[in-house]
Every structure is written in C-alpha cells, then in structure tokens.
C-alpha positions in Angstrom: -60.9 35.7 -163.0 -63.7 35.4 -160.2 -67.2 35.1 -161.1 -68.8 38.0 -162.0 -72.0 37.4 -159.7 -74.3 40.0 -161.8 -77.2 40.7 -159.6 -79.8 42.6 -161.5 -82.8 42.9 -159.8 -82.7 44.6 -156.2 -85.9 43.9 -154.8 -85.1 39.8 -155.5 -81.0 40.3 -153.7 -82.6 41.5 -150.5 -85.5 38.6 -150.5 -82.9 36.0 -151.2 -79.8 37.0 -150.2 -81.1 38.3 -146.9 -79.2 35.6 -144.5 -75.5 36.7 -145.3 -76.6 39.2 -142.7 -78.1 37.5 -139.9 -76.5 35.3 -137.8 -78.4 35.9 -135.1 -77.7 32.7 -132.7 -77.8 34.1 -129.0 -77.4 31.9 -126.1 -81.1 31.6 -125.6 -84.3 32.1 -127.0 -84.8 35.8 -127.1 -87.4 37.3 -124.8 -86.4 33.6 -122.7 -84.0 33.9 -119.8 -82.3 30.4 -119.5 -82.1 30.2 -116.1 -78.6 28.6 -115.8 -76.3 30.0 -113.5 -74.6 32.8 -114.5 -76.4 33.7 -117.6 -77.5 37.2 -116.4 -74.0 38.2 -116.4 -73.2 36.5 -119.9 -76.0 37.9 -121.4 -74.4 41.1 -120.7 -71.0 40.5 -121.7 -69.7 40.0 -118.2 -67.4 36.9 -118.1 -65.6 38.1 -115.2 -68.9 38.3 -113.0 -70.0 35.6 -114.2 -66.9 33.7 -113.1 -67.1 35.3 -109.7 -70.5 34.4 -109.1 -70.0 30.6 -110.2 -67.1 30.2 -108.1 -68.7 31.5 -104.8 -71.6 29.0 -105.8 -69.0 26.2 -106.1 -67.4 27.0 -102.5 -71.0 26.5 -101.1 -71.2 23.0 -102.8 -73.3 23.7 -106.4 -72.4 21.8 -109.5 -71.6 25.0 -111.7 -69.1 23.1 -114.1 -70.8 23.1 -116.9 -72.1 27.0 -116.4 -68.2 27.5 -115.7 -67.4 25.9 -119.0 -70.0 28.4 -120.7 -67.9 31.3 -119.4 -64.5 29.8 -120.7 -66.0 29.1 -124.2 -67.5 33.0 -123.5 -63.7 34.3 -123.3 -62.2 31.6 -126.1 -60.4 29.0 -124.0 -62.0 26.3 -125.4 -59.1 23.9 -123.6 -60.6 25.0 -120.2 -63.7 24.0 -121.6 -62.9 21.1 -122.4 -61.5 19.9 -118.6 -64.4 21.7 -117.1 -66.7 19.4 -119.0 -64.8 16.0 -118.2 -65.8 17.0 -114.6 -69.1 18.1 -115.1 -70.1 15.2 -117.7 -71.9 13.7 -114.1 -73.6 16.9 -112.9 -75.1 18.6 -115.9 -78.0 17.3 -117.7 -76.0 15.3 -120.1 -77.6 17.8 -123.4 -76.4 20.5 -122.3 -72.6 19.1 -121.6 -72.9 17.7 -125.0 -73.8 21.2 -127.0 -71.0 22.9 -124.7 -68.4 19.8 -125.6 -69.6 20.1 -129.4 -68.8 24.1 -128.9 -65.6 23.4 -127.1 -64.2 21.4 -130.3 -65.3 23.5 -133.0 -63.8 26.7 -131.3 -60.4 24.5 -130.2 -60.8 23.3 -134.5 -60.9 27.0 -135.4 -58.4 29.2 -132.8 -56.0 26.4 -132.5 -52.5 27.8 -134.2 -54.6 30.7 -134.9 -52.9 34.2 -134.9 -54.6 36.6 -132.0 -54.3 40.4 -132.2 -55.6 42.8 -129.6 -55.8 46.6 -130.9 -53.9 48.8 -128.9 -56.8 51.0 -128.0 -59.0 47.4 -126.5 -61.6 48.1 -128.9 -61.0 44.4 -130.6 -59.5 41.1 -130.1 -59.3 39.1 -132.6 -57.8 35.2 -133.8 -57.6 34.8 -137.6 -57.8 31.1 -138.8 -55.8 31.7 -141.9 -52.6 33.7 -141.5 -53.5 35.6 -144.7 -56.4 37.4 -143.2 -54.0 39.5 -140.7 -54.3 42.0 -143.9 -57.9 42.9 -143.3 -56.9 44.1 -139.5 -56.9 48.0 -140.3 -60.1 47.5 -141.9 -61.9 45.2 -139.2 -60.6 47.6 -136.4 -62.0 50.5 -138.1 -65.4 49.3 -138.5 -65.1 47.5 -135.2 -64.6 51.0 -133.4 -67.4 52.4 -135.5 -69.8 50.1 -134.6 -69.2 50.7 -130.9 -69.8 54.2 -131.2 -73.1 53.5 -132.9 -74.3 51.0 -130.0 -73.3 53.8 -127.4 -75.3 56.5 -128.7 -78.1 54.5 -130.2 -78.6 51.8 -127.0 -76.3 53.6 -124.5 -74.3 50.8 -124.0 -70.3 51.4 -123.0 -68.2 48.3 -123.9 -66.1 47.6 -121.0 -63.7 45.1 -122.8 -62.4 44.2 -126.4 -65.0 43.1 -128.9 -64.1 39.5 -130.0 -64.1 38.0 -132.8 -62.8 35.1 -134.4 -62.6 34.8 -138.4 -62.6 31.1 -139.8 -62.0 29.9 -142.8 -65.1 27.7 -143.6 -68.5 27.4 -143.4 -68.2 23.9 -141.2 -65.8 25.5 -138.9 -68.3 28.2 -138.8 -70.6 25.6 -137.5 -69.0 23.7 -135.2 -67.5 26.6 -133.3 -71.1 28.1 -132.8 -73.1 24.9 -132.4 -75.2 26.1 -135.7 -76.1 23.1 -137.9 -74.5 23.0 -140.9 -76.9 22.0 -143.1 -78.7 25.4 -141.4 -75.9 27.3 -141.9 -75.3 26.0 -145.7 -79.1 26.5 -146.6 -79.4 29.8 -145.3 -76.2 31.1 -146.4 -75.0 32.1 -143.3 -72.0 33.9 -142.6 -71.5 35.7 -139.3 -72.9 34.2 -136.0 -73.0 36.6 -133.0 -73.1 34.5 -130.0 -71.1 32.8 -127.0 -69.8 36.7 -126.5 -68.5 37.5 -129.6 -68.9 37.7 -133.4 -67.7 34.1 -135.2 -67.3 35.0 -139.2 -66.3 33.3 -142.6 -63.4 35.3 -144.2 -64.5 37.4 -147.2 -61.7 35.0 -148.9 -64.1 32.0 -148.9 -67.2 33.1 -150.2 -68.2 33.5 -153.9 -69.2 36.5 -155.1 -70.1 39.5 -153.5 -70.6 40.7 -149.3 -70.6 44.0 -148.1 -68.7 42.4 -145.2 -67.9 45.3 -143.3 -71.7 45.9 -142.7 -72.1 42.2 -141.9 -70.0 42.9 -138.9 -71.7 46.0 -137.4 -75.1 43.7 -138.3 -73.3 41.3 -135.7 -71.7 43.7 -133.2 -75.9 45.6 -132.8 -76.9 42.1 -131.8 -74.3 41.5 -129.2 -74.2 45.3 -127.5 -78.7 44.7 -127.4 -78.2 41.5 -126.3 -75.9 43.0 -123.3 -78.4 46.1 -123.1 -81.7 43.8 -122.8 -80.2 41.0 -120.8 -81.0 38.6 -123.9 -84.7 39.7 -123.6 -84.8 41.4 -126.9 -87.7 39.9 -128.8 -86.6 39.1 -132.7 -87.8 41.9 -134.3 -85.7 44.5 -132.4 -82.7 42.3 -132.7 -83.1 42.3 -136.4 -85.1 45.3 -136.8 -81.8 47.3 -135.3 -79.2 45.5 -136.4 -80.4 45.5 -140.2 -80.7 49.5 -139.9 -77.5 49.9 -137.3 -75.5 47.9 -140.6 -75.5 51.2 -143.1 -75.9 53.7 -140.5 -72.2 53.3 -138.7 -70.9 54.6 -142.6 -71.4 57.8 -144.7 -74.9 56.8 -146.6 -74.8 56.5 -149.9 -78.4 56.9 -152.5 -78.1 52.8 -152.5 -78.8 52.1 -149.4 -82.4 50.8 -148.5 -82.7 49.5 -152.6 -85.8 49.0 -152.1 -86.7 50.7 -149.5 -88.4 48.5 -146.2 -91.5 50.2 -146.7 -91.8 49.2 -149.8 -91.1 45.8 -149.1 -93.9 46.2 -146.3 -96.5 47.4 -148.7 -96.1 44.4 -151.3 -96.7 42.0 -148.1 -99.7 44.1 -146.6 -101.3 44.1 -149.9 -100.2 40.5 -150.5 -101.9 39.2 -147.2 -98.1 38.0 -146.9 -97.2 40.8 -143.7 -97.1 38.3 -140.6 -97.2 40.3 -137.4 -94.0 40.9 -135.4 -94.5 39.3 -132.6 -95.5 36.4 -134.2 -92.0 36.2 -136.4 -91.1 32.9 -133.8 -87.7 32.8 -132.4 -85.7 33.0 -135.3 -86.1 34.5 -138.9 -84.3 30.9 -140.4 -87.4 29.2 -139.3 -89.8 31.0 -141.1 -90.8 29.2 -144.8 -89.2 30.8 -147.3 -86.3 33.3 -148.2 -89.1 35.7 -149.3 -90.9 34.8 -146.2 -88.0 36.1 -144.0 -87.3 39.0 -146.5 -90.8 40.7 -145.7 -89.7 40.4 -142.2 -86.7 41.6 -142.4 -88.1 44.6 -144.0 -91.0 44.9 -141.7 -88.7 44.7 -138.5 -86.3 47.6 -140.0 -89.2 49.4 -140.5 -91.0 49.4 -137.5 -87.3 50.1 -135.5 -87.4 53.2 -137.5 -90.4 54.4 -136.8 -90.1 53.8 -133.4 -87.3 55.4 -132.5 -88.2 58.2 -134.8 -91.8 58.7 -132.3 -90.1 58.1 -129.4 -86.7 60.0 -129.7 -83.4 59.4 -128.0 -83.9 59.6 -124.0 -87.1 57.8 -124.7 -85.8 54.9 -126.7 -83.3 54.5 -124.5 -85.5 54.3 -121.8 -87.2 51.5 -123.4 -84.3 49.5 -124.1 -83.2 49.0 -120.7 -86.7 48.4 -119.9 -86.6 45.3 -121.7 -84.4 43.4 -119.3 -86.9 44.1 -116.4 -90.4 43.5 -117.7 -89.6 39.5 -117.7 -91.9 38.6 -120.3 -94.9 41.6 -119.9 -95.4 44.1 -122.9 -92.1 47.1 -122.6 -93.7 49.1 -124.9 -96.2 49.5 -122.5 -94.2 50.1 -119.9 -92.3 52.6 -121.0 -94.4 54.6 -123.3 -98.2 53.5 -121.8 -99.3 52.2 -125.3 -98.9 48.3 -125.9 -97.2 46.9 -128.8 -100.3 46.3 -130.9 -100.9 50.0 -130.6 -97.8 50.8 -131.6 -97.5 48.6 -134.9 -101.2 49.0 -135.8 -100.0 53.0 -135.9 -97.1 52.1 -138.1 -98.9 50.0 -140.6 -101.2 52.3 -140.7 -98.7 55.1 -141.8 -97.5 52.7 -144.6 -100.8 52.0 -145.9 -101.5 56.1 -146.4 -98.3 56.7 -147.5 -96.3 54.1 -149.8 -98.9 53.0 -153.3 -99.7 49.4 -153.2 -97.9 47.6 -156.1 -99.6 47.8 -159.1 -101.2 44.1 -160.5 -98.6 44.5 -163.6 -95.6 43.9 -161.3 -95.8 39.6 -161.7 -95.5 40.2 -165.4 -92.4 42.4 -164.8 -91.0 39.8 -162.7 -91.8 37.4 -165.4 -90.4 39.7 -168.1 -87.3 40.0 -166.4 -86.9 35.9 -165.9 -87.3 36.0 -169.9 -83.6 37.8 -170.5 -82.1 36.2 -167.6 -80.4 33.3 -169.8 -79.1 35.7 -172.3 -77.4 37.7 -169.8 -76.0 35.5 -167.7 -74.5 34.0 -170.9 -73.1 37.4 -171.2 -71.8 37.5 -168.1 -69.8 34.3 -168.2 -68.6 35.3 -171.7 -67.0 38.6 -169.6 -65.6 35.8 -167.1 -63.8 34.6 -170.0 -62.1 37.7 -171.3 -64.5 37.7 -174.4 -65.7 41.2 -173.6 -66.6 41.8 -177.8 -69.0 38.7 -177.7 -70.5 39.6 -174.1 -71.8 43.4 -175.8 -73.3 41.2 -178.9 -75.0 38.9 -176.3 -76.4 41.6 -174.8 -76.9 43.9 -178.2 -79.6 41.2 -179.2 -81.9 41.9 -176.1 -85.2 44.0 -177.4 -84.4 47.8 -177.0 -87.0 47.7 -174.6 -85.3 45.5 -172.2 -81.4 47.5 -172.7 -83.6 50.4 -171.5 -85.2 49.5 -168.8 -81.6 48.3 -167.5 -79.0 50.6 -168.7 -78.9 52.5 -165.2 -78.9 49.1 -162.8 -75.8 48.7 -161.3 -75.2 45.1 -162.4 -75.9 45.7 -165.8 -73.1 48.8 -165.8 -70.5 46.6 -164.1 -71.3 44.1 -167.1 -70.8 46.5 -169.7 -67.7 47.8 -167.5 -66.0 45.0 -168.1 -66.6 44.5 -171.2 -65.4 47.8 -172.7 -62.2 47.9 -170.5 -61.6 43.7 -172.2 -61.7 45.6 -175.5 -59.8 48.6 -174.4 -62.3 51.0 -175.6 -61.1 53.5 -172.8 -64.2 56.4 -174.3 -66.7 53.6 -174.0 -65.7 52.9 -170.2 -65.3 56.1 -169.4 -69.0 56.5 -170.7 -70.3 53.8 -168.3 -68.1 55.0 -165.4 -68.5 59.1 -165.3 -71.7 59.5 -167.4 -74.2 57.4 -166.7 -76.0 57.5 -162.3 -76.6 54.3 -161.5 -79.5 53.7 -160.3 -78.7 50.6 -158.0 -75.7 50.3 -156.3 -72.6 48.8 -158.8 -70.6 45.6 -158.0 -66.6 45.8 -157.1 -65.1 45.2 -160.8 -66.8 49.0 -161.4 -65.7 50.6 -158.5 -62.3 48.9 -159.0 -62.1 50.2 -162.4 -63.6 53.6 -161.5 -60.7 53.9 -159.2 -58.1 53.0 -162.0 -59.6 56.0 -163.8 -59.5 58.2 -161.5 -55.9 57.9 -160.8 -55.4 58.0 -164.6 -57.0 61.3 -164.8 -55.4 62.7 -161.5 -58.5 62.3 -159.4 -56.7 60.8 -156.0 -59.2 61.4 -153.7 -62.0 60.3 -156.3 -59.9 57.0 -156.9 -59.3 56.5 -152.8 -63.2 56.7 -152.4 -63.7 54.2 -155.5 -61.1 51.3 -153.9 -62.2 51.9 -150.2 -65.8 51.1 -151.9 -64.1 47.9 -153.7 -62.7 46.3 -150.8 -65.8 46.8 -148.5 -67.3 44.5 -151.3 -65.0 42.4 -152.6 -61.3 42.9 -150.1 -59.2 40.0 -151.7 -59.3 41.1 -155.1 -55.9 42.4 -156.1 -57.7 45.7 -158.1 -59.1 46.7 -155.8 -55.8 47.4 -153.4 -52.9 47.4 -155.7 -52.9 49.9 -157.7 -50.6 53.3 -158.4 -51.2 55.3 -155.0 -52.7 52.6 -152.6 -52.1 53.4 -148.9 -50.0 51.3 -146.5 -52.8 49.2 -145.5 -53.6 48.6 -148.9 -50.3 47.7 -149.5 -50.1 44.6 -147.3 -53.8 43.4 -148.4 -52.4 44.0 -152.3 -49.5 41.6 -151.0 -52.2 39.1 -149.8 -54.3 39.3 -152.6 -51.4 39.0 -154.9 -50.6 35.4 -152.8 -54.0 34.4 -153.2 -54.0 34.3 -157.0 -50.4 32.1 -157.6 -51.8 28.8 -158.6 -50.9 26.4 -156.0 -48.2 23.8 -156.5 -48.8 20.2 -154.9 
C-alpha cells in the first residue's frame, strides 16, 4: 500500500506545497522581450511564422541558426535541433547555443521511443515517455479541451493548433528537457513546466502522495495561452495570479476550493509586515526566500487577479490583456483603465483590510498546539499503511478530547479514520465517516475511493461515478479508484494499467 500522505492542516499544504503548481519557466523574463529573432512569433505560439520569418532573414544572409533551432525545439524535433546547432555553434553567442544544445538533449532523452497521440478534434498532441501512461489520454484530453475554453473566454485567445504536451517519467528528465536545474526543480518540488511552446509534466505515476494533477495542467495551459495573449510581457503576478485561479475554475467548484481562502492568506501577511508588493515579486516566485514567502504571494497574486477582473469586467479585462503586449515596459493598467497599478492594489488591499479580521495573536500557539500531536498521528498513519487499522484508532483514541475535536471534520483526519474502519471491516463505522460526517477540508483519494465502493454497494451509481472521477483527479494510478463494479471504458484501461503497476517486478 502507498503512503497515506495525511495532510492535516490546510493553511500549512498551500504554504508549502505551493510549487507542484507552478512551473512557470517561459522563454524570457516576463515583462522582458528577448530580442532574438523570431521570438515575437514564439511568444505567441506561432512556430510556423516564426519559421517563415527566420528563413527570409537567412536568404538575406543573417545567422538565424540558433533562433531556427529554438523554433524546432518549439515544435518537438529536438533532432533538427540538434543539426541546426552543429551549424550555428560559430554564429550564436556560444550561451545561448549551449542552453538550446542542453534543451535539445533532454527533449531527444524524453520523446525518443516515445508514444505520440494527436486527438482527433487538434485540441492536443501529446508524447508519453512511459507506454503505461496512454491510459490517462481520455482524462488529459478532457481537461485539455476545458482549459482552452477557459483561456478563450477569460483572455480571448483562439488556439490555432494542438496543445502540446509531453509527459516524462522523472523529475531529471523533467529538467533537462526544460533547461530547469534540477536541484531547482527537486527543491521546489516542481512538477509541470510550461515553456518552449508547450506543457513538459512528471506523470502522476512518479510522484508520492497526493496531486490534483488535472488542475496542474490547466495551471500550465493559463500560462502558455497569456503568454501568447501578452507577447511574454505578462509581469509575474498576472501569470500566477491567473493561472492559480484559472486551475479550479475550468471544473464544477466544489466548498474546498480556496481552503483557505487568498484573502485570508493576504491578511496574515499585511498584518504580519510579511505582504511584499506585486510588482516587487522579481521574476520568479522560486526565488523568493521561503515556501511561505512564495505562499503569501501566491495568495496575494490570486487575489488581486480577482479583484481585478471583478472591477473591470469582461470587455474591459480583455482590453487590458492585449494591452500588455504593446505598452513595452510602461504601466497597462494605466493605459487601459487611466489609474496606475499602485492605485489599483492600494484599492484592493484596502478592501481586505476592511473586510477579512486580522488573525488573532492566539493563532502561533494553535500552530504550536497542532505540532504537539503531529508524532502521534503520523504514527497512526503509518500504522493504517500497515493494515493495522485497530492499533491506528488506539493511536489516535489517546489524543486529548480536545484535540479529536477540533479535527474530527478535517479531511485528512476522516480519510485516516476511513481506512481504518474499512481494515477492521466495521462497515457502520465507515459508513459514519463517509455519509454522516461534512468535511470540513477537502478528503484525500483512499475516502473518495471508498465512498465510491459504497455507493455502488448501496445502488448509488451516479453518487459512486462522482466519488472515483474525484479519486483519479487525485490519485489516477491507484487501482480503487478505477476498478471497481461499474467503472466506464476509460476506467477500464487505466484499472488495467494500475493493475500492471502493482505486480512486483521480476529481475
């Protein structure tokens, strides 16, 4: 059995766990046109223009080899790349030849034997490293097609060819293929990278514990379709600010979503003297010094995106977008609304402060309170990994009543006790956790898979349908969440996958 990765404490998952969701890497500093030939159109997702323009430069005698090579990594032909740079290893300055040989590698490492599927509507291509990962296809197209919906009526941008994407198997073939450092990339927990035209991303299969991967990649798609809208002039707070709100917005919302809310988040730093101001956030969140550091941001740049949009409406925002890409480094906001960017988030913080209390000076020692029953439960928790499920609900029996109390809606804490009760078979005991108590923060997989396993038991198809689909958005490769009684087709084929993955291997 997988580790049960029991996170208990909501406001501490989105402060630390913050980077699984942005892999922001675009091909320049945002707000910074590069200046190399051919970047307008790559910025915008136009290899083909670019090509055109770089070729009629090279009939009138420029050195573009190294700007062609860009546009052949842009539409995965890293081989291309490759001769491109032998010839261009004299013309270029050598850094940049070196980064684009680097990039070439990697991508040749990961799509090399790789299995490619376009969608018969155009909406994605795709290369999956590991054969096994077909399975999540249905599932990726989906969301894929989702997403691009969402970018056209939020940015009004129309994606004239397939969104590409390319799912590896590792975290150092994530690197190399993206020209992230690894030790970046390992630190910060990174998992999807949008960049070089398309979205690079670690299979579910490979990473421990929980990801709501599906939202990771509409996180990723938001960057690339405002990357295209803005010509790569987005500063980093609207890149962030829209793709962390874009990620639970191209779904049904569910009362978890925004646990704890941004605001909130905002408040604690204001009050903290912890709030940096958004234009200051630098040209990447990774940079900043801490994972609570870059949570605060996070929270203030979804924030502010909201609230923006909200004062400007639809036409406006729009308007504002593709005003971006011609102000070349002067104030947008300015330009398309008359009031400058300071006017605008000294309006929104001010909102904040009148309406969202200031944390109370108590909250440290609930922190600390908190850190004092950690050991017990994660003792519980491995206890549960074990199949002891009896000795996990002692474990936990001997926190103070106070504690059980304060935690018997979190949604950790009811995927603990989930397990648990279904180990000892107490069927009345589960169904109490599963039907009778709200959680208050949103449960882990191993509840929604065994909510679903109810559900069918007690006739409830739909119910159980809702319960896997939830599963596999968290956790895809587990085999309960996809194989059992009444799974679809495309559950069926992921079930067959899953299955696969948990034979023991035979050298």
């Amino acid at each position: 059995m997988r580790s049960l990765a029991v996170n208990i404490h909501r406001k501490h998952l989105y402060l630390t766990a913050i980077f699984a969701f942005t892999g922001l890497e675009a091909g320049s500093v945002h707000g910074q046109r590069s200046g190399r030939p051919g970047d307008d159109y790559l910025s915008r997702l136009d290899s083909q223009g670019a090509e055109v323009m770089l070729r009629a430069a090279e009939r009138a005698g420029h050195h573009v080899g190294a700007s062609l090579a860009r546009v052949a990594i842009h539409r995965g032909h890293p081989k291309i790349a490759l001769r491109l740079l032998d010839h261009a290893a004299s013309e270029g300055p050598a850094e940049e030849v070196r980064e684009l040989r680097g990039v070439a590698v990697g991508l040749l490492h990961a799509t090399e034997g790789a299995l490619e599927r376009t969608t018969d509507d155009q909406a994605l291509r795709v290369q999956f490293q590991q054969a096994g990962d077909v399975a999540l296809l249905p599932w990726l197209h989906e969301t894929v097609v989702a997403a691009r919906r969402l970018t056209a009526e939020t940015m009004g941008y129309t994606w004239a060819a397939p969104t590409y994407f390319v799912l590896v198997r590792d975290q150092q073939t994530l690197s190399e293929s993206t020209g992230l450092p690894y030790e970046s990339a390992r630190t910060t927990g990174t998992v999807a990278i949008a960049k070089w035209g398309r979205v690079t991303m670690l299979s579910p299969r490979a990473r421990e514990g929980e990801l709501a991967w599906r939202d990771t990649i509409v996180h990723e798609i938001a960057h690339l379709a405002l990357t295209a809208v803005t010509g790569d002039s987005a500063p980093l707070w609207l890149q962030e600010g829209m793709a962390k709100d874009m990620e639970i917005r191209w779904r049904e919302a569910t009362r978890f979503d925004d646990s704890p809310a941004p605001e909130v988040l905002v408040r604690e730093a204001d009050a903290k003297g912890e709030l940096m101001s958004l234009d200051k956030l630098g040209p990447s969140v990774a940079m900043l010094p801490s994972a609570r550091a870059a949570g605060f941001a996070f929270a203030a740049a979804t924030s502010f995106v909201r609230h923006l949009r909200g004062e400007l409406g639809p036409a406006r925002w729009n308007a504002y977008l593709q005003t971006i890409g011609a102000t070349r480094g002067q104030d947008p906001l300015l330009e398309a609304t008359g009031k400058t960017f300071s006017t605008w988030q000294n309006a929104w913080l001010s909102s904040i402060r009148r309406t969202v209390k200031a944390p109370s000076a108590s909250a440290a020692a609930v922190d600390d309170g908190e850190q004092s029953v950690a050991r017990r439960t994660r003792l519980a928790r491995l206890l549960v990994d074990r199949g002891h499920g009896d000795a996990a609900l002692q474990e936990l029996a001997r926190l103070p009543d106070n504690e059980r109390q304060k935690r018997s809606r979190e949604g950790g804490w009811l995927t603990l006790h989930a397990l648990a009760h279904e180990q000892r078979r107490a069927n009345d005991a589960l169904d109490a956790v599963l039907y009778d108590v709200t959680p208050e923060s949103e449960p882990l997989a191993p509840w929604y898979r065994l909510r679903a396993r109810r559900d069918e038991a007690r006739g409830e198809t739909s119910e159980a349908r809702f319960a896997r689909e939830k599963a596999v958005n968290r956790e895809p490769f587990a085999p309960g969440a996809v194989c059992e009684e009444g799974r679809t087709g495309r559950e069926s084929l992921l079930c067959d996958e899953a299955r696969r993955r948990m034979q023991p291997s035979v050298d």
